[in-house]
C-alpha positions as CSV (number, residue, x, y, z in Angstrom):
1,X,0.0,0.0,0.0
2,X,2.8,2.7,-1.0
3,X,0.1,4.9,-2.1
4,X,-0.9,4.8,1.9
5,X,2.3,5.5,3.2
6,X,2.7,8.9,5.0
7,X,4.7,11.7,4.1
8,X,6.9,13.7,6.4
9,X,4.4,17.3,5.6
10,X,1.9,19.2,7.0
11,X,-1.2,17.2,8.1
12,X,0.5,13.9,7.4
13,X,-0.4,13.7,3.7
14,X,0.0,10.4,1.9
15,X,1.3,10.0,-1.5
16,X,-2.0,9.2,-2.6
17,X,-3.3,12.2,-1.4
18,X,-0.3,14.2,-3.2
19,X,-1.2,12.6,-5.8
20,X,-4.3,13.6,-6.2
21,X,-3.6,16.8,-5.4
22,X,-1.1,17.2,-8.3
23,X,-3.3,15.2,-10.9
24,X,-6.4,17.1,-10.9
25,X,-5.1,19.9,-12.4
26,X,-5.7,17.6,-15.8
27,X,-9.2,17.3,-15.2
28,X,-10.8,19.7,-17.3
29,X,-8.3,18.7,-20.4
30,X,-9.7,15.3,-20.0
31,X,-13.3,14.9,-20.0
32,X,-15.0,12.2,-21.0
33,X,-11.7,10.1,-20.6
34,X,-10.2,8.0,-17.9
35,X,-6.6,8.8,-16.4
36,X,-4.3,6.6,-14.4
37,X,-1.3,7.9,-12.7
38,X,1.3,6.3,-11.0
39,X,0.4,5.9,-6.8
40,X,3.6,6.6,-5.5
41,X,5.2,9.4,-7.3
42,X,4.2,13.1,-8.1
43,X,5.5,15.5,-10.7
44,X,4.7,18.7,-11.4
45,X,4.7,19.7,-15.3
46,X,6.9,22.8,-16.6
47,X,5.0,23.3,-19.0
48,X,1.1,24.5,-19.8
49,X,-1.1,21.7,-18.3
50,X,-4.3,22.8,-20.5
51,X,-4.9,21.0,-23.9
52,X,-6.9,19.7,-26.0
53,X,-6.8,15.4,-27.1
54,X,-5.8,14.3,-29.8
55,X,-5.4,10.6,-29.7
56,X,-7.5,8.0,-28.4
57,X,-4.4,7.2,-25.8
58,X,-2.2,9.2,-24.9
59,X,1.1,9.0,-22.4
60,X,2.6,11.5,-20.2
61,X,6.6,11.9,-21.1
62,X,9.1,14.7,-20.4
63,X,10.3,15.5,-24.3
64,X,14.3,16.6,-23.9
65,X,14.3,19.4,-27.0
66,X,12.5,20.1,-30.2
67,X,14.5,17.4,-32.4
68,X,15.5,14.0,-31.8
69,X,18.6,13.3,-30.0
70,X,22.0,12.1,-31.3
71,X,23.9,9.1,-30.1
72,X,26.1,10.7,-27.4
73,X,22.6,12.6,-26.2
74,X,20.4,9.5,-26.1
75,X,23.5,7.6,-23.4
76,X,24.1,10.9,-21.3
77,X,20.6,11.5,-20.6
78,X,20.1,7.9,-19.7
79,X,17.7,6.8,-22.1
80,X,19.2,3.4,-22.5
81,X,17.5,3.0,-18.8
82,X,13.7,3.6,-19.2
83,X,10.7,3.4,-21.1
84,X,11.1,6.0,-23.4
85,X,8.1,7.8,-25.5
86,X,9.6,9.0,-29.5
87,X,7.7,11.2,-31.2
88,X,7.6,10.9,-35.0
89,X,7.6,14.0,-37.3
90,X,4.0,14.6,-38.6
91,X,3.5,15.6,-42.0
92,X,1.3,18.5,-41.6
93,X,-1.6,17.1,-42.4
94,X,-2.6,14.9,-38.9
95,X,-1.4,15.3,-35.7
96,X,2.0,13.2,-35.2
97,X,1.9,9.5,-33.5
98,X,4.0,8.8,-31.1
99,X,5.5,5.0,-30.2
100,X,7.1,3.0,-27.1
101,X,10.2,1.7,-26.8
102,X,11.7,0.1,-23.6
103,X,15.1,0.6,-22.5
104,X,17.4,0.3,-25.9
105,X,20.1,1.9,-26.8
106,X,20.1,5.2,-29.9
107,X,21.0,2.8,-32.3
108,X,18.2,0.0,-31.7
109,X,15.6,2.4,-31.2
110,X,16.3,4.3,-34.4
111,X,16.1,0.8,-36.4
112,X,13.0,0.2,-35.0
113,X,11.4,3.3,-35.0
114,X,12.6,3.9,-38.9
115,X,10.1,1.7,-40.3
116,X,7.2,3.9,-39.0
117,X,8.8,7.2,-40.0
118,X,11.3,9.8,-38.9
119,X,11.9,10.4,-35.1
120,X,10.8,14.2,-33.7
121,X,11.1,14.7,-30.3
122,X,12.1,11.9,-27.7
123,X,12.0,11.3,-23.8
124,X,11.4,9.7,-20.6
125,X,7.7,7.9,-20.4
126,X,6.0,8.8,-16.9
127,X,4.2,5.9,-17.1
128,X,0.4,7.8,-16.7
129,X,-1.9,7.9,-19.4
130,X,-5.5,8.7,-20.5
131,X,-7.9,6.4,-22.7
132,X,-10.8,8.2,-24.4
133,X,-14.1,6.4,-23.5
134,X,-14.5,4.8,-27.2
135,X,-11.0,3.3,-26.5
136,X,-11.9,1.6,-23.2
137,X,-15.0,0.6,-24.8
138,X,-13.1,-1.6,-27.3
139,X,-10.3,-2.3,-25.3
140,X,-13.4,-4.4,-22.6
141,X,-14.9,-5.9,-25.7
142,X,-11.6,-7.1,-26.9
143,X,-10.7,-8.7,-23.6
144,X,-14.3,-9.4,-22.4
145,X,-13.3,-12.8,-22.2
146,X,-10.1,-12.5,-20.1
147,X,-11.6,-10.1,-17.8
148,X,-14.8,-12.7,-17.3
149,X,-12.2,-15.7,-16.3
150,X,-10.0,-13.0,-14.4
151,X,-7.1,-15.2,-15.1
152,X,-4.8,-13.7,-17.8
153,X,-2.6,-10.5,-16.6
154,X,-1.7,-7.7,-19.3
155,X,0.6,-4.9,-18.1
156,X,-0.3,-1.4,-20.1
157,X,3.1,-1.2,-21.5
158,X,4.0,-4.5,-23.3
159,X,0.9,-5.8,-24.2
160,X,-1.2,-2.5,-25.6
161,X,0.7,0.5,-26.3
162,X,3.6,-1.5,-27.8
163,X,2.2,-4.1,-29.7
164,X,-0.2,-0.7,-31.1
165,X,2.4,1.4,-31.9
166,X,6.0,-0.6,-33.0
167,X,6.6,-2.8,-36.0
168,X,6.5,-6.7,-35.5
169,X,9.9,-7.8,-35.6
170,X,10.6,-4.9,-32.7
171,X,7.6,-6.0,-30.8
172,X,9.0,-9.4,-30.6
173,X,12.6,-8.8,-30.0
174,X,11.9,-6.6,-26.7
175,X,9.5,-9.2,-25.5
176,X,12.2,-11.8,-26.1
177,X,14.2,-9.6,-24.1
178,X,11.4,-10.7,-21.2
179,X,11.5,-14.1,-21.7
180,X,8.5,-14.1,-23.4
181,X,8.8,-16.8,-26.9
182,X,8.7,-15.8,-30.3
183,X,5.1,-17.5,-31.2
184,X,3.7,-15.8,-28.1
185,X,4.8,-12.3,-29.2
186,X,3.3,-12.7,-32.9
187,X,0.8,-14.0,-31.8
188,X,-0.7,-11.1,-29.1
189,X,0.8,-8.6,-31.4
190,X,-1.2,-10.0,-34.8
191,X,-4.2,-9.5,-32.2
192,X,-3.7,-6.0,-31.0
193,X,-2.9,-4.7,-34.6
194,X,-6.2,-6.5,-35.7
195,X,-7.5,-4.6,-32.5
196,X,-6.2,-1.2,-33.2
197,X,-7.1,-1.2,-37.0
198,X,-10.7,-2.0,-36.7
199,X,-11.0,0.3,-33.8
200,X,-9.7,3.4,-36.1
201,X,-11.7,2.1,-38.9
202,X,-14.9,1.9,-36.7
203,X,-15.7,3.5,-33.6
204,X,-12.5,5.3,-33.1
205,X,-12.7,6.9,-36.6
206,X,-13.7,10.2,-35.5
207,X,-10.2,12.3,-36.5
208,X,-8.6,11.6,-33.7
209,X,-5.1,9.9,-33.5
210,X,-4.1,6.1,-31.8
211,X,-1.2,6.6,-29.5
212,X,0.3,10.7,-28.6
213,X,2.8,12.0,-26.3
214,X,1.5,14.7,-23.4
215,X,4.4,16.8,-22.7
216,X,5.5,17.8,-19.0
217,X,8.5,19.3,-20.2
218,X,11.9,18.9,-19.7
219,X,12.5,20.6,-16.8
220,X,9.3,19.0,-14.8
221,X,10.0,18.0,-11.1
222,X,9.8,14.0,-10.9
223,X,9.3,13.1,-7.1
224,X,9.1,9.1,-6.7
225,X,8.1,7.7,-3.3
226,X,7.8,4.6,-3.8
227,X,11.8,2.9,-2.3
228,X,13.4,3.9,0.8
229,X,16.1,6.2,-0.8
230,X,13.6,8.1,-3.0
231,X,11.1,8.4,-0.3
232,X,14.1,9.8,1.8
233,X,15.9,12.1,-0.7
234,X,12.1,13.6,-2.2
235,X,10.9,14.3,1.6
236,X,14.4,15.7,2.6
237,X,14.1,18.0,-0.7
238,X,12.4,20.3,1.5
239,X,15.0,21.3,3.2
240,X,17.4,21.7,0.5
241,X,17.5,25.6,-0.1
242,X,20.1,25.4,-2.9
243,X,17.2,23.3,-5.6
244,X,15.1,25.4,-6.9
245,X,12.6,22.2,-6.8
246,X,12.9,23.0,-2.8
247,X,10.7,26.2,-3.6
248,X,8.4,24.3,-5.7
249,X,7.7,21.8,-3.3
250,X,6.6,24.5,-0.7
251,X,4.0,26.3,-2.7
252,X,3.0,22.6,-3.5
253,X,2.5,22.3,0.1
254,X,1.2,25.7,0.7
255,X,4.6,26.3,2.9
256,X,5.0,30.0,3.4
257,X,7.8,29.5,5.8
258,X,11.7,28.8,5.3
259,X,13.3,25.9,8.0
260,X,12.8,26.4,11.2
261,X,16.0,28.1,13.2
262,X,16.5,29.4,16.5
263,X,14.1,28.7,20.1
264,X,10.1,28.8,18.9
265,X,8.1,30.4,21.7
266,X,6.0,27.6,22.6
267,X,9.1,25.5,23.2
268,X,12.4,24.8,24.4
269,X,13.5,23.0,21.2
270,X,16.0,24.0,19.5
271,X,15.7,24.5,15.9
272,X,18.7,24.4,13.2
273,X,17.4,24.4,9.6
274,X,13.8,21.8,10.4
275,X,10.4,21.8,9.6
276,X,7.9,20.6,12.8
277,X,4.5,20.2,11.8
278,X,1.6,19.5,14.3
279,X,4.6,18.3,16.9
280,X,4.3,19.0,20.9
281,X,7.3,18.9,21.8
282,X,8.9,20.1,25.1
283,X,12.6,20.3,25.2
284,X,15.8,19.0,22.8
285,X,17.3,19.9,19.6
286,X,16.3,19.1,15.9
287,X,18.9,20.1,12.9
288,X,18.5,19.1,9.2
289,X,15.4,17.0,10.0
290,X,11.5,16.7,9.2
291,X,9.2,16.1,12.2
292,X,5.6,15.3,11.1
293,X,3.1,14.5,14.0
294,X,5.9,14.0,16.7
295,X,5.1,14.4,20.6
296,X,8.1,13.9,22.8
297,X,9.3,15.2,26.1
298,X,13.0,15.7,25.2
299,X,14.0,14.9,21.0
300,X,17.5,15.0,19.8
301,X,17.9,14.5,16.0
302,X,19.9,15.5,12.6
303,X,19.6,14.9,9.0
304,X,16.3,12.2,10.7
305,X,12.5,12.1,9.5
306,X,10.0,11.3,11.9
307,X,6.5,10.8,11.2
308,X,3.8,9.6,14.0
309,X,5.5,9.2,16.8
310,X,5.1,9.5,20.6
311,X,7.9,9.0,23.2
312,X,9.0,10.5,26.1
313,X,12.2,10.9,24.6
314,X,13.9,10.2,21.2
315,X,17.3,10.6,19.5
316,X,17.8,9.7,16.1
317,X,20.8,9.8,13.6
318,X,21.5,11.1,10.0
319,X,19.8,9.4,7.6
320,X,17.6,7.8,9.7
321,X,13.5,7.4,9.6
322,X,11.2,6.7,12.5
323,X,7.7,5.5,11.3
324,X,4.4,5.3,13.4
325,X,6.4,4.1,16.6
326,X,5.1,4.8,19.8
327,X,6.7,3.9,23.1
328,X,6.5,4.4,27.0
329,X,10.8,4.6,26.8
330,X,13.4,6.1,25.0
331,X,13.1,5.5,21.1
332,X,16.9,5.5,20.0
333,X,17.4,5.3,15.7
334,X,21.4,4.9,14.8
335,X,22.3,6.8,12.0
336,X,20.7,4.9,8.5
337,X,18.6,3.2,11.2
338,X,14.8,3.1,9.6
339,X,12.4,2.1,12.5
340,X,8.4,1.4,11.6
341,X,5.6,0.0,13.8
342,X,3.3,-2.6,12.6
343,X,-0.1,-2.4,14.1
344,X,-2.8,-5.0,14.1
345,X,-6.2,-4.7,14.9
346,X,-6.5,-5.2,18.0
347,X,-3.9,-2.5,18.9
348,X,-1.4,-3.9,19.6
349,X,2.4,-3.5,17.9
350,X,5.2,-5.3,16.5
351,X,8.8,-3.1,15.8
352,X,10.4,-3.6,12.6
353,X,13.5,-2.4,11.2
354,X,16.0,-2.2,8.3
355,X,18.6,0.4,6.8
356,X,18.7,2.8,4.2
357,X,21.6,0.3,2.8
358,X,19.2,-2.8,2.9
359,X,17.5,-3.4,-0.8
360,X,13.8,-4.2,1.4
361,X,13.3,-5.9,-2.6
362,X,16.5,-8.4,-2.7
363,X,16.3,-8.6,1.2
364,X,12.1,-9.6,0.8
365,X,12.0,-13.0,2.2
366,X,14.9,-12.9,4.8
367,X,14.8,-11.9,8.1
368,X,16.8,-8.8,8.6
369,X,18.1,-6.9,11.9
370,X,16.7,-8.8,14.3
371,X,13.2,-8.9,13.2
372,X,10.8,-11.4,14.2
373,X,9.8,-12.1,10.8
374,X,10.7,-11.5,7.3
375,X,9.1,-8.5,5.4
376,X,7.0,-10.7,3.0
377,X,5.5,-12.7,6.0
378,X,4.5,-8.8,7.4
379,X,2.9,-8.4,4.5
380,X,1.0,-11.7,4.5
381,X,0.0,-11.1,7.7
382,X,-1.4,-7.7,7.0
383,X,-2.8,-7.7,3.3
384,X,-6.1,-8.2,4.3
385,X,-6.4,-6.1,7.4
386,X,-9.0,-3.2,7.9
387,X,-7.0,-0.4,8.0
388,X,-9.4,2.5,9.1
389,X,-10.2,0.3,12.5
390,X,-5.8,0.1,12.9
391,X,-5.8,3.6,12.1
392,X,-8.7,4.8,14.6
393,X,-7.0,2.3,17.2
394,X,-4.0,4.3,16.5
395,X,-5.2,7.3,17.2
396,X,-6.6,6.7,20.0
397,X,-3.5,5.3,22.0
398,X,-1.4,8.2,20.3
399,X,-3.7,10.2,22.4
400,X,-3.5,7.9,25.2
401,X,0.5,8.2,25.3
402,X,0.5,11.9,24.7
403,X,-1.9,12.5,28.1
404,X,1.1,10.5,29.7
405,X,3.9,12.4,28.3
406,X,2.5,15.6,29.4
């Protein structure tokens, strides 16, 4: 549930609610179409948001200049590494189509681009798109049987926009790259481009285009959540004065205010370059760290984030996070230390930890840092949980513990 996960800003927000936030301001290009964003990640376009449709799908991507890129351009900007969304050069008449390509180098994607035409613009896919209703229309017929047995699994990427938009022997050479086997790929890409070209012919002929690019522009902020590092590096961007994406997240946010320095009134804390939000806390130091919903006696932090948590008193060291833990003694995080509590339904909590040097992926089935079980087996424990009776249970002894703290 990253999409659930708390960030370290005003009111608690969760990523999902950032994201939502950040989304909407698409709404009113997009009506009568449905949109699906990324859960964990927000970005915030550079350029104009407003526009008009022109395709049937189309795919958010930051475009890197007005003309394709050269070889040396395509490996210093990393292109080699992600999905990445080529626009071809229209020829005046239609709007331009756009294709998909995953992870190739200049060379591979110009050989199997050239076939459909000459490459404009090219950059990074973001992943989100929009469908106009006419397209999800056809896309349900076409699968009507899959999604009645609920059995088959299709990923947006490979098995639609790809097989729509590259020629065959492309198609079947990145899927091979998958593992998937040659008869497989022809045979899924025979049926989308049988899909696609009776759709335009049909119900989709109304002028519009199959598959554009939606610019965010090159300079868009990209903030991912969803690992450790990013969630730690995009949460401590507040604090770094130096990137202008710093100011950008604080009108996001709707923060007036630079870091915290110096003695606040209703304290004793002292403050070195830190943002508190809806803390009580009595006495200690915080430097270089973001305190979200913190109540504690006596805190001494730096370069930590701390989100829902009550102690009488805490320490934590650079790099380190503290996560929904509550505690009747000291909560001590060592530097790189990441501490969360897991709570149940009946209230009560289990402590687990790990490092910002841990891969929580690679290390998924083992049982790391003295745990008492193995992240998956957390996870299997808790994936069917009610989470709004945790949460109100929650609240309530956060309450609870803050009556005894002060």
């Amino acid at each position: 549930n990253k999409p659930g996960v708390k960030l370290p800003f005003p009111s608690t927000l969760t990523v999902l609610q950032a994201v939502v936030r950040q989304t909407g301001i698409y709404a009113s290009s997009r009506k009568g179409r449905l949109s699906v964003y990324w859960g964990d990640q927000v970005f915030l376009p550079s350029v104009d948001f407003i526009y008009k449709p022109t395709h049937h799908i189309d795919i958010m991507c930051s475009l890197l200049g007005d003309t394709a890129p050269t070889a040396e351009e395509w490996q210093a900007q990393g292109l080699d590494k992600y999905g990445v969304i080529a626009v071809l050069k229209g020829d005046g008449q239609k709007t331009p189509e756009a294709a998909q390509v995953e992870k190739v180098s200049h060379e591979t994607a110009t050989k199997m681009l050239q076939q459909l035409g000459t490459i404009g613009q090219v950059g990074p896919s973001l992943g989100s798109f929009s469908v106009s209703a006419a397209m999800l229309k056809g896309l349900c017929e076409e699968f009507a049987t899959e999604l009645g047995a609920k059995q088959a699994k299709f990923d947006t990427d490979p098995h639609f926009w790809m097989p729509m938009t590259l020629p065959e022997d492309s198609y079947v050479y990145l899927m091979s790259q998958k593992g998937v086997d040659e008869g497989t790929s022809k045979s899924h890409y025979a049926r989308m481009k049988a899909f696609s070209s009776q759709f335009l012919k049909s119900g989709g002929n109304n002028g519009m285009g199959l598959f554009g690019a939606v610019d965010v522009g090159k300079d868009a902020c990209w903030w991912d959540y969803g690992q450790l590092k990013l969630y730690s590096k995009n949460s401590l961007l507040l604090l770094d004065d130096a990137n202008p994406e710093s100011k950008l997240l604080r009108k996001f946010l709707n923060i007036k205010d630079q870091p915290q320095s110096g003695v606040l009134a209703s304290s004793n804390v002292m403050y070195e370059h830190s943002y508190a939000f809806d803390c009580n806390i009595a006495d200690g130091k915080a430097k270089n760290s973001l305190l979200s919903h913190v109540t504690a006696e006596e805190l001494y932090v730096e370069g930590a984030i701390l989100v829902n948590c009550v102690a009488p008193k805490i320490k934590a060291g650079k790099g380190s996070i503290l996560y929904n833990i509550m505690s009747e003694k000291e909560i001590v995080a060592e530097p790189g230390q990441v501490m969360v509590a897991v709570t149940n339904e009946s209230g009560s909590m289990m402590e687990i930890k790990s490092r910002m040097d841990i891969d929580g992926g690679k290390a998924w089935k083992e049982v790391v840092e003295g745990n008492p079980m193995s992240f998956e087996q957390v996870w299997k424990n808790n994936k069917n949980a009610n989470i709004t009776k945790i949460e109100m249970e929650r609240k309530h002894l956060f309450t609870l513990m803050t009556e005894k703290i002060f």
